[in-house]
N, C-alpha and C positions, 0 to 999 in steps of 0.2 A: 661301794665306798669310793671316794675321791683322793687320790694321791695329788698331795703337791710337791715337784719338784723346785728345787732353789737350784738354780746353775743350769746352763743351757750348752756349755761343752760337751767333749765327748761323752763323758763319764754319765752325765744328765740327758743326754740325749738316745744312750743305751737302757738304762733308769724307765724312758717312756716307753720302749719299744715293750719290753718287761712284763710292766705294768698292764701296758693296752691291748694286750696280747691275751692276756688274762683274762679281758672283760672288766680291768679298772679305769673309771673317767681321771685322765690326767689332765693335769695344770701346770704349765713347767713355764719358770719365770729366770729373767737371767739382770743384775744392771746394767749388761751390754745390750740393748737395744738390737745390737744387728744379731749377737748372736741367740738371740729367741726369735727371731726371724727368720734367720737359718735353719734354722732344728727343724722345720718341718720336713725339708727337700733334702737334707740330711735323711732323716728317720724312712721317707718315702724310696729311696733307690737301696738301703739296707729291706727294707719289708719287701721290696721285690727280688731279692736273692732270698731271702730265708723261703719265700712262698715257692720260688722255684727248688727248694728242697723242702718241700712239704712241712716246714719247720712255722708256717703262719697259712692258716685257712682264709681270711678274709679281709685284706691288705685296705680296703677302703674301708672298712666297718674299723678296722683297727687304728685308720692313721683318723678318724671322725673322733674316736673318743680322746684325742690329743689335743689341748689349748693352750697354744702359749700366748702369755700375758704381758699385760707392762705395768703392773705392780704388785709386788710383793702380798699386799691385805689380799688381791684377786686371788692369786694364787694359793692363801690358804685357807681360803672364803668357802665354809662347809669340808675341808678335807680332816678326812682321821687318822691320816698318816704322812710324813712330810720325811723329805729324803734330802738331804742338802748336798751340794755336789759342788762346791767353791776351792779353789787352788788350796794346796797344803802350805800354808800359812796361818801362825797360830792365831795374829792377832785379826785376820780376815775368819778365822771360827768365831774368836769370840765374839765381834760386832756382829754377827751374824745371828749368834746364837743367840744376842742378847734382845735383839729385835724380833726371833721366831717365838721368844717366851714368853715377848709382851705380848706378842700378834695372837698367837695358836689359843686357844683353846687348852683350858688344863689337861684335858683327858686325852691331846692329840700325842701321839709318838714323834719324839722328833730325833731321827736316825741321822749318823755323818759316814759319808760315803770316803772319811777320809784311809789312806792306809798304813801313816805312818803316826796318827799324832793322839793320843790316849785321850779319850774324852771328859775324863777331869781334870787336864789344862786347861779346856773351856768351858766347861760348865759349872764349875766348882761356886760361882757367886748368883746362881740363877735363882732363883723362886720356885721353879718349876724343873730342880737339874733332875730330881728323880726319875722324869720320863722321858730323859735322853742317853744314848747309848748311841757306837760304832758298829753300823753295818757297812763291811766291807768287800764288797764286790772284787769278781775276777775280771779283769776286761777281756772282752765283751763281754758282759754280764745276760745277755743274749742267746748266749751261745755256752759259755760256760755259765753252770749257776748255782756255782757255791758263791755263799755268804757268811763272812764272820762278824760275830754277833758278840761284842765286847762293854759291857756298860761300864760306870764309874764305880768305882767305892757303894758312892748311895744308888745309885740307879736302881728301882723299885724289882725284882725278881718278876713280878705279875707285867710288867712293861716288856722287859725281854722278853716273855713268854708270848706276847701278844704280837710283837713283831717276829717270831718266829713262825707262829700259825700265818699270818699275813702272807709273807714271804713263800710259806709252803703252798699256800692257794696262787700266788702268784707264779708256781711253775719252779720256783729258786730251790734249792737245797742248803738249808741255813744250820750253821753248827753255831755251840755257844761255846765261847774263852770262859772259864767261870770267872777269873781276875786278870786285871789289866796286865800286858805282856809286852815288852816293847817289838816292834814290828808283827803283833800278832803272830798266829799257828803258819800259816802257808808261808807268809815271805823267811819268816824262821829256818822252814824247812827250806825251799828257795835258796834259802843264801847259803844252809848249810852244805847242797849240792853245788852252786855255785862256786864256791869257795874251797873244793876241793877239786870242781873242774879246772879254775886257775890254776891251780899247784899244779895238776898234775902237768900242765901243757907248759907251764914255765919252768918248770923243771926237766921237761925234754923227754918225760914217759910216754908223747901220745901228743900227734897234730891235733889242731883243731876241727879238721874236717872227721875226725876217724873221733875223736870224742862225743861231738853231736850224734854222728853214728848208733854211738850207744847208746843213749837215751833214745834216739829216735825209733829204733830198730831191734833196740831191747828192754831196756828198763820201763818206757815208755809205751809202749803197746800191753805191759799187765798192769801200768800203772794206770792207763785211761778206762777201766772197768773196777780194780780193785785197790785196797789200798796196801802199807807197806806191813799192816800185822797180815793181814789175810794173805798177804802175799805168803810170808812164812810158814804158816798154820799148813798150806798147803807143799810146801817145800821140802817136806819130811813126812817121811812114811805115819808116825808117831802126832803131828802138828806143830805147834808153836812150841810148847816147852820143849821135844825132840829137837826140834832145829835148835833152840838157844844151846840146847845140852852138845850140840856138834859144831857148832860157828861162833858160838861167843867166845870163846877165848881171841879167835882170830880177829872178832869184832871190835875186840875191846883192845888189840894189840894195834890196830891199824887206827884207833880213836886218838890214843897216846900220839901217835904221829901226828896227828890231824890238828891236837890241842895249840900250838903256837898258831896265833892266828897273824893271817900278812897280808900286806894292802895291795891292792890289783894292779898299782901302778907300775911295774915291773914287767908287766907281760900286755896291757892294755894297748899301747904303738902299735905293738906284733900281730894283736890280734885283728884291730882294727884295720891292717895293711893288709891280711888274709883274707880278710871278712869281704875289703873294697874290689878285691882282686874275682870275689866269688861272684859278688854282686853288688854295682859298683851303686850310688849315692843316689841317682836318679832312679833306679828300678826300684827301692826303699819303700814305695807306696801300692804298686803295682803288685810286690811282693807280699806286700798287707794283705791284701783284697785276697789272693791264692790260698793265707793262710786261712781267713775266715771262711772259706768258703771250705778248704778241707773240716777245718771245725765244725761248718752246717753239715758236712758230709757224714762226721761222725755223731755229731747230736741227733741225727734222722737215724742215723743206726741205732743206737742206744735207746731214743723214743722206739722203735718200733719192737725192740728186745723187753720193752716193760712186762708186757703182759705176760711172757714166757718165763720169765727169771725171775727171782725174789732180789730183790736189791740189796 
């Protein structure tokens, strides 16, 4: 099958590596002329880090099934799947949308890689909204590869279903939202840790360095293999309803606290002086590159633990 990408950014140029990885012929079109030009030598020096952590077998066979285009019809000329990757802007979805619905093909999927914006804001007046839906990528979508999978109101049941199978042959692990959710499932949770890491460091219970601490070096090393029930299930002798039977009160007493919600603006200066101090403005990109590259280190783990483990 032929994937066509809309958007030649970061987000779209993760999108092919994905894809092509897979063994899908990609099309990836951008109206920035330079930046579908770019994506290839982009896409080319990431495929050579992932190949040096065994995370890409065939780096020239991979970056061959990649085309970027200069127009829009090109790129979704024969494809059955179409991924759109354009700034979170509503009224840039729906010009967008409204041209993939005349262009595509009834029977094509046409997925929005946005993360913040519900897809029956844009779709709500198409012809064809039924077989569109929000798939939401982790960045790097490469590396990390979960996907949420959110359609509108009408968005066809058998549509989701199809871009979830896709998805899963593409190497992703895609979950379904059954109804629209504002910020989706991940940035939810996200924000809800988030939002309690502020408090806690504006309020003077804990630096910032000794907070990241904890996620990184605790919560976060059983959270990158399981998730926050199985966590539990295993946490008590008994499993999940044992643990709730011993910690939810505590749970639900420390929730109450948490309920007044506050804006970051209060501890953000502080942090950011902390933050500059650790690692100052210029190392920002340098620092990127170290993270993804722990990422390739731990996605080569987790590949190689498939076979042995049940997932």
């Amino acid at each position: 099958m032929k994937i066509g990408l809309v958007g030649a950014g970061l987000i779209g140029r993760a999108w092919a590596i994905v894809f092509a990885r897979a063994g899908f012929d990609v099309a990836i079109w951008d109206g920035d002329k330079t930046a579908t030009a770019g994506s290839l030598e982009f896409i080319k020096a990431r495929l050579d880090d992932l190949a040096a952590a065994r995370l890409v077998d065939d780096v020239q066979g991979t970056l061959r099934r990649i085309r970027p285009t200069d127009g829009l019809e090109d790129a979704l000329a024969g494809a059955g799947y179409v991924q759109e990757n354009l700034p979170e802007v509503l009224d840039i979805k729906r010009a967008i949308y409204a041209k993939l619905d005349a262009l595509a093909p009834a029977d094509v999927i046409l997925a929005s890689s946005t993360s913040s914006i519900p897809a029956s804001t844009f779709t709500e007046g198409l012809k064809g909204r039924a077989r569109c839906l929000v798939a939401h990528p982790v960045n790097p979508p490469y590396l990390i590869p979960l996907v949420e999978l959110c359609g509108a109101p009408w968005t066809d049941r058998g549509v989701v279903a199809r871009a979830r199978s896709l998805l899963e042959r593409a190497g992703q692990v895609p979950i379904t939202i059954t109804r629209e959710l504002h910020g989706f499932v991940l940035n939810r949770l996200q924000g809800a840790l988030l939002n309690e890491a502020f408090r806690l460091v504006e309020d003077g219970y804990v630096t910032p360095s000794d907070l990241d601490k904890t996620i990184a070096h605790g919560l976060g090393l059983r959270w990158s293999f399981m998730g926050p029930f199985e966590t539990i299930d295993l946490n008590a002798p008994g499993g999940l309803r044992d643990y709730c039977q011993r910690y939810g009160a505590l749970y639900y007493d420390m929730a109450k606290q948490q309920a007044d919600p506050r804006p970051w603006t209060g501890v953000v200066d502080r942090l950011e002086c902390e933050r500059r101090e650790v690692l100052p403005a210029s190392g920002l990109a340098e620092r990127q590159i170290w993270r993804d590259r722990r990422l390739m280190a731990l996605a080569a783990h987790k590949k190689s633990m498939q076979g042995n483990e049940k997932e």
